[in-house]
N, C-alpha and C positions, 0 to 999 in steps of 0.2 A: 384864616386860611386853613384849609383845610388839609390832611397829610398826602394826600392825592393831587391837589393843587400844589400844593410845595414842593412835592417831588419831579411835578413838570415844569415851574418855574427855574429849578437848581440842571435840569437837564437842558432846556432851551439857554441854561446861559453859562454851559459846559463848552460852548463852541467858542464864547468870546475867551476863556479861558485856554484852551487849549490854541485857540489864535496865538495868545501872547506868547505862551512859553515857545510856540514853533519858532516865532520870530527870534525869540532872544529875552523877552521881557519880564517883567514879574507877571503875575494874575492876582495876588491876593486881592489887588484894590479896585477889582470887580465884580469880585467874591464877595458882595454885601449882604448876601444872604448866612452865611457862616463868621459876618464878623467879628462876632463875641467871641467863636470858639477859636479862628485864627490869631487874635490879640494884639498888640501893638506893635514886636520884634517885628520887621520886618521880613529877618531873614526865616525867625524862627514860622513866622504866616506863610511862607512860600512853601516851606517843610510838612506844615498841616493840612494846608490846600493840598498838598500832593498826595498825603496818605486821604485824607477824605474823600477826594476827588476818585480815587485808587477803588475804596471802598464803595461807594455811593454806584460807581458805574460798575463794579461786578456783582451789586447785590440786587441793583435795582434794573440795569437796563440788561435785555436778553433780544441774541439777536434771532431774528426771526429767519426759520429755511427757507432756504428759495425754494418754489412749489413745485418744478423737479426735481426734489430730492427724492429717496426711497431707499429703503433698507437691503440690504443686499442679504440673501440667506449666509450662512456660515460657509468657509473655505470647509469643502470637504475633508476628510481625512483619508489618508491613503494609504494602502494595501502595505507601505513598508515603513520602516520608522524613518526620520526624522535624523538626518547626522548630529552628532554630541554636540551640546552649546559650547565647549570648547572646541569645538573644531569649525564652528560656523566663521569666525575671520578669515581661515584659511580657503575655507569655500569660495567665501566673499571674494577675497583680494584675487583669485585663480580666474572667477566669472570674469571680474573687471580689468585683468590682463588676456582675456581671449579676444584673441583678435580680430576674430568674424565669426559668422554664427555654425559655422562648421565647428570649430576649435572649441566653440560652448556646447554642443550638441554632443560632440565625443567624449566632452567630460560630465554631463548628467546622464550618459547613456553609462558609462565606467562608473558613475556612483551607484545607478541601479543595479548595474548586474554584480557590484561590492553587496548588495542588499541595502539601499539606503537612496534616500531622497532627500530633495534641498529643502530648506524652509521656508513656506510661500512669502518670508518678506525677505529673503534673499534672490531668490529666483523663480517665477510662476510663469507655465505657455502662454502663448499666447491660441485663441481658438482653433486660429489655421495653423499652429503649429506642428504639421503631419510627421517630421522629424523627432518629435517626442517621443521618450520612451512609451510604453501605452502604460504604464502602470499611472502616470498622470491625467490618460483620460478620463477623469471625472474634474481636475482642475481646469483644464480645456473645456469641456462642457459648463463651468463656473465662469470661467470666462468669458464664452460664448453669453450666457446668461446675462453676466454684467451690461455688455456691451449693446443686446436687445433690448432688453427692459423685459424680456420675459424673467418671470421667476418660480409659473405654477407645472410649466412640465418637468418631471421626472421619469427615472426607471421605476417602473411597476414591479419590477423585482429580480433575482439571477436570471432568467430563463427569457433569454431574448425568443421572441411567439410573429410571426406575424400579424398577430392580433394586437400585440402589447409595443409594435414597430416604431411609433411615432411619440410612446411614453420613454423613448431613449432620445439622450443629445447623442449627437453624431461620434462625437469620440468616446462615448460609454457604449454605441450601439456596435461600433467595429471592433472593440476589445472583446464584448460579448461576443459578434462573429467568430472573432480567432479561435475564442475558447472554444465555441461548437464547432468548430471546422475541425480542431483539434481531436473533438473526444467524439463528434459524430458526423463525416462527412458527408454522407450523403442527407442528413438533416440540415445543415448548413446552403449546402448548394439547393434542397427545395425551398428552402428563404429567402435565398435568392432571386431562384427565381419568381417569387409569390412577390417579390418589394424590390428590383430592382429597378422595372419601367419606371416608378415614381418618382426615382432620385434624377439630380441635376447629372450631366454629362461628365462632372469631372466626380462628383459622388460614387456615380457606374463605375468610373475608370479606378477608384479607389477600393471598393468596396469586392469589384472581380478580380484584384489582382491578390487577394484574399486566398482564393481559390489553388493559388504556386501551394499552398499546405497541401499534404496530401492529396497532390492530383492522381486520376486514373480514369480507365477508361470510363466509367459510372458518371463520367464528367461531358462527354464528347457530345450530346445530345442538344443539353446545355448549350456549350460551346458552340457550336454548328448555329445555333438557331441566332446568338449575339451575331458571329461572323457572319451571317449574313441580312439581318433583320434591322443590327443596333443604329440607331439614328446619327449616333458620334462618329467617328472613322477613328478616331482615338482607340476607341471599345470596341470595335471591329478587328483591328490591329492584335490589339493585345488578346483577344479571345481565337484569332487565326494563329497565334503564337503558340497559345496552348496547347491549340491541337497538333501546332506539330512534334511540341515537346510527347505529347500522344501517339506518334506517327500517321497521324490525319491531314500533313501538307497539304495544300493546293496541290491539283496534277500538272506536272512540269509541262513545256510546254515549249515554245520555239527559243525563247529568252534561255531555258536552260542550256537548251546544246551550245546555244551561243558563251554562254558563262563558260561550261566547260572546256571551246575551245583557247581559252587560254592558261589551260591545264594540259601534262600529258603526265601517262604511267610510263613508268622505265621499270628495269628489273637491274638487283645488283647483288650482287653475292657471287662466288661459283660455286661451294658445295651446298649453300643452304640458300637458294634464290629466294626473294621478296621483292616484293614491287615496293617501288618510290611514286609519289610524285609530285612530279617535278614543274615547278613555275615558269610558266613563260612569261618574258619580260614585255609589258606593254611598250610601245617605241614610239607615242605620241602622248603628250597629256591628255586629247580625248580619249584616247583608249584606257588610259589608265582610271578618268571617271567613269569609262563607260562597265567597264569590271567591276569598280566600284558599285554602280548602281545595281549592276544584277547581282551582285553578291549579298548587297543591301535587301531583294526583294526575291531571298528566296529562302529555303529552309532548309536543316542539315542534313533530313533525309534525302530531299527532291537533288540537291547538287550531290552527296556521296554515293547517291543511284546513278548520276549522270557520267559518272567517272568510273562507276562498276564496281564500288564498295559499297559495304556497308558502315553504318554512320562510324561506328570501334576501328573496323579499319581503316577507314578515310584517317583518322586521329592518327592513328599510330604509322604510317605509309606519308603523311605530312614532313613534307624537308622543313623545320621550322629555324627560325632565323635568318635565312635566305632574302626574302622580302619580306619587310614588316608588314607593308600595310595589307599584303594577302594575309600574314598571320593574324592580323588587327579583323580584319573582314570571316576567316573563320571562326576565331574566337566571339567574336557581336553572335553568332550563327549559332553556338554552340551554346551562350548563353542565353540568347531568345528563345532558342527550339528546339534546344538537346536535354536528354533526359537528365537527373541525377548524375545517372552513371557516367555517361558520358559525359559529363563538366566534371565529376572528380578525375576521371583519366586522362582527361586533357592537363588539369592543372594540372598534377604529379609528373606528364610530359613536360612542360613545358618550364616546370619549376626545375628539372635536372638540366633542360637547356641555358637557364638562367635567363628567362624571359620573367625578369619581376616585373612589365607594365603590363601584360598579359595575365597573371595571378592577380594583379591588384582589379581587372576586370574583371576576372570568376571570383573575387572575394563575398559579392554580394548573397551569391547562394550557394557560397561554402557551409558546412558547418562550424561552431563555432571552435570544434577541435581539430577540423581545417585547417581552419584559419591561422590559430595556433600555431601548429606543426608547418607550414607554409613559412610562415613568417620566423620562425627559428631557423628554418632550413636557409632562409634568403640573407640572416646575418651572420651565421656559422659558414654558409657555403658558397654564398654567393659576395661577400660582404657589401652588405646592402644597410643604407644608415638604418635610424632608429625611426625617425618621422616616417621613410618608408615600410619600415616592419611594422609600424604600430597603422598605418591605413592599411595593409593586409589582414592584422591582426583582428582588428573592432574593437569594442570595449571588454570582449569577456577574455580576454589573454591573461594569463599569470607567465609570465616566461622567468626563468630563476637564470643568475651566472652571467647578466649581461654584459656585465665590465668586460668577460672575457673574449667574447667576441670582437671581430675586427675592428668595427663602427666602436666600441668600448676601448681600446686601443688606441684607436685615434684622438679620440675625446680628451683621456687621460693626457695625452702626447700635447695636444693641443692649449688643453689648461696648465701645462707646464711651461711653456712658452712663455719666452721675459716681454712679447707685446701681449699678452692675452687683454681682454677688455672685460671687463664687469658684465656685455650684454653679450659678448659672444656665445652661438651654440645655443639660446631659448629655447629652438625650437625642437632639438634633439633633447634636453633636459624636461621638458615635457613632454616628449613621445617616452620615454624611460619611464618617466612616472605614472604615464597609461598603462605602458606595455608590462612592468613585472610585479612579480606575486607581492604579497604581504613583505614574505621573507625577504626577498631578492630588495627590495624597495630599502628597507632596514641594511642593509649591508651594503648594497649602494651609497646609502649618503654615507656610511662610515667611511668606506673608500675616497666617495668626494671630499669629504674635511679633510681627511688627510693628505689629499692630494692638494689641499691649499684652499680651497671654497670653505668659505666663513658657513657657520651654522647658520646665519642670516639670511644668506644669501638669497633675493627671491626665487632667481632661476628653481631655487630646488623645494618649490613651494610642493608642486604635486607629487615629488617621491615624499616628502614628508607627512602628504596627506595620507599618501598611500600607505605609509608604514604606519601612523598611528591608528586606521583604520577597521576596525573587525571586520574579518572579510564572511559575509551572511550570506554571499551568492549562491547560486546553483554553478554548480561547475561540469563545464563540460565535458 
């Protein structure tokens, strides 16, 4: 017999073998091929059939891939390092206690702008993942890749070209956007418009809202041609928004006068008059949708023309707290269509009012020293918890001295308490650990132990992340 022949005789009669042992049995005694070498112990032949058996099938049998297999290229590497291998459990167990993908998204966004990313076998996007920080978009575009079976397009290079449009994955090709919209805007917007018609509908809607970076008037042209040409109503929408954040609204029209009539100006002061104004209460529920709707489909210049202001003063001449949902309907208005300026002097209003669900809707195009200063103001002044100061805030907050605040106060108070419970308050012990600095984070858990929380403790996973952290970010 031949060594080729023996080695498929000993393989075909590997199955009567592993038959027995499944059941229970011995197998040496059908093992007649190795009988010499298994011997006549019995127990000790069952012992040598298993190392032989052991050896024979990892030296000799190789299994074969299945013919969809394919190598995938390598996980990119990314623009920021990689958090410490001791800190990667803590990463881990924080992921695998977020409770939805919001709660994991404010914490890889807070490690990025710490300067730092997770490690793709802790956590990696997923392609559609548009809530990614973008310093991941090259692991997105890997993923995308995976998930095709494409593996041969790439970036041609830094300088996204309309020439070079389609050698980017879609989340390396919007990072590139950012960047030139950044450092050259009117380069950017003719890229636009040379490679928008090509993209899918919600591609459009993603790629023009790009554009909120330094908009100006150099934009309105553009704009005008989407508002009225674009195939989506989506992309129409959002390109009519722009321009009025430009002062390019639609011209008001019958709908206006009608919005405004459930507005009036009053004047109040006696040595220093000012006009108010002042809400008139709808006195049916259609009327109160019907307010609704037109306040829905109009923009902040067209309605504070209608009332005889200008969009600054409509802001400041607002009775705010009066009715929410007219505040709720100016404020949508001021963030779709109002400039900068006017969405910082609304919030600053509105945050001395103590209208925190109001700020928490201009959070989005605060700045991020905004945001900030907002959100300190809301737990110093307004005492507003931690969970809510920390979705004001975003992830670039450092806030120092939290214990001291109101929300801090309570907590303290609270974990003193003879029923307190092991799970109680999660969810403000990790807005803490979002919301403050390096420092603040370190002096916090020392407070907490002492106030009786074990070193252990999970709850206080992400101040401890934060404290042991290097903080590499950019700060605002």
């Amino acid at each position: 017999m031949t060594e080729t022949a023996g080695a498929e005789t000993i393989f075909e009669a590997m199955g009567a073998v592993v038959t027995r042992w499944t059941m229970g049995s011995t197998a040496a005694p059908v093992a007649s091929f190795w009988r010499t070498e298994l011997g006549d112990d019995p127990v000790e032949a069952e012992l040598r059939l298993l190392a032989l058996s052991g050896q024979f099938l990892g030296a000799i049998v190789t299994a074969e891939p299945p013919p969809v297999l394919r190598v995938l290229p390598d996980i990119p590497t990314l623009g920021l390092p990689t958090v410490h291998e001791a800190l990667r459990p803590l990463v881990r167990r924080i992921l695998a206690t977020s409770k939805d993908g919001a709660s994991r998204t404010e914490f890889i966004h807070f490690l990025a702008a710490r300067g730092w990313t997770t490690h793709p076998a802790d956590w990696i996007p997923d392609a559609s993942d548009e809530d990614a920080p973008d310093i991941y978009a090259a692991w997105r575009d890997w993923s995308a890749s995976a998930a095709s079976g494409e593996t041969t397009r790439r970036q041609a290079g830094d300088q996204l070209t309309a020439e070079n449009w389609e050698d980017f994955w879609p989340a390396a090709r919007k990072a590139a956007l950012i960047a030139l919209r950044r450092r050259d805007p009117s380069a950017a917007r003719a890229l636009l418009e040379a490679r928008l018609g090509s993209e899918s509908a919600d591609a459009r809607l993603r790629l023009l809202s790009l554009l909120s970076e330094r908009l100006s008037g150099d934009d309105v042209a553009f704009l005008e041609g989407l508002a009225a040409n674009d195939r989506a109503p989506k992309v129409k929408a959002l390109a009519t928004s722009m321009l009025a954040r430009l002062g390019h609204g639609p011209a008001a029209g019958e709908d206006i006068a009608e919005l405004a009539g459930y507005f009036s100006v009053k004047t109040k002061g006696l040595l220093r008059r000012s006009r108010v104004v002042q809400i008139e209460t709808p006195k049916t529920p259609a009327q109160w949708q019907r307010r609704k709707a037109l306040l829905d489909g109009t923009d902040l210049m067209s309605f504070s023309g209608a009332l005889g202001f200008g969009p600054q003063d409509l802001i400041d001449a607002w009775d705010w707290n009066v009715d929410p949902a007219a505040d709720t309907g100016l404020i949508k208005l001021i963030l779709e269509t109002g400039t900068d300026a006017q969405l910082a002097q609304a919030a600053g209003i509105v945050s001395e009012h103590d209208a925190t669900g109001l700020i928490v809707a201009l959070a989005p195009r605060l700045t991020p020293a905004d945001r900030a200063r907002f959100a300190s103001a809301g737990l110093r002044a307004h005492g507003i918890g931690f969970d809510m100061a920390q979705v004001i805030a975003g992830a670039a907050a450092r806030l120092d001295d939290l214990l001291s605040a109101p929300a801090g106060a309570k907590l303290l108070a609270e974990l003193r308490r003879d029923d307190a419970k092991p799970f109680d308050h999660v969810a403000e012990f990790q807005a803490l650990g979002l919301l403050a600095s390096r420092t603040a984070a370190q002096q916090t858990l020392q407070r907490l132990t002492a106030a009786g929380l074990l070193q252990g403790d999970p709850r206080l996973d992400m101040l401890r992340l934060n404290a042991a952290l290097d903080d590499n970010g950019e700060k605002p």
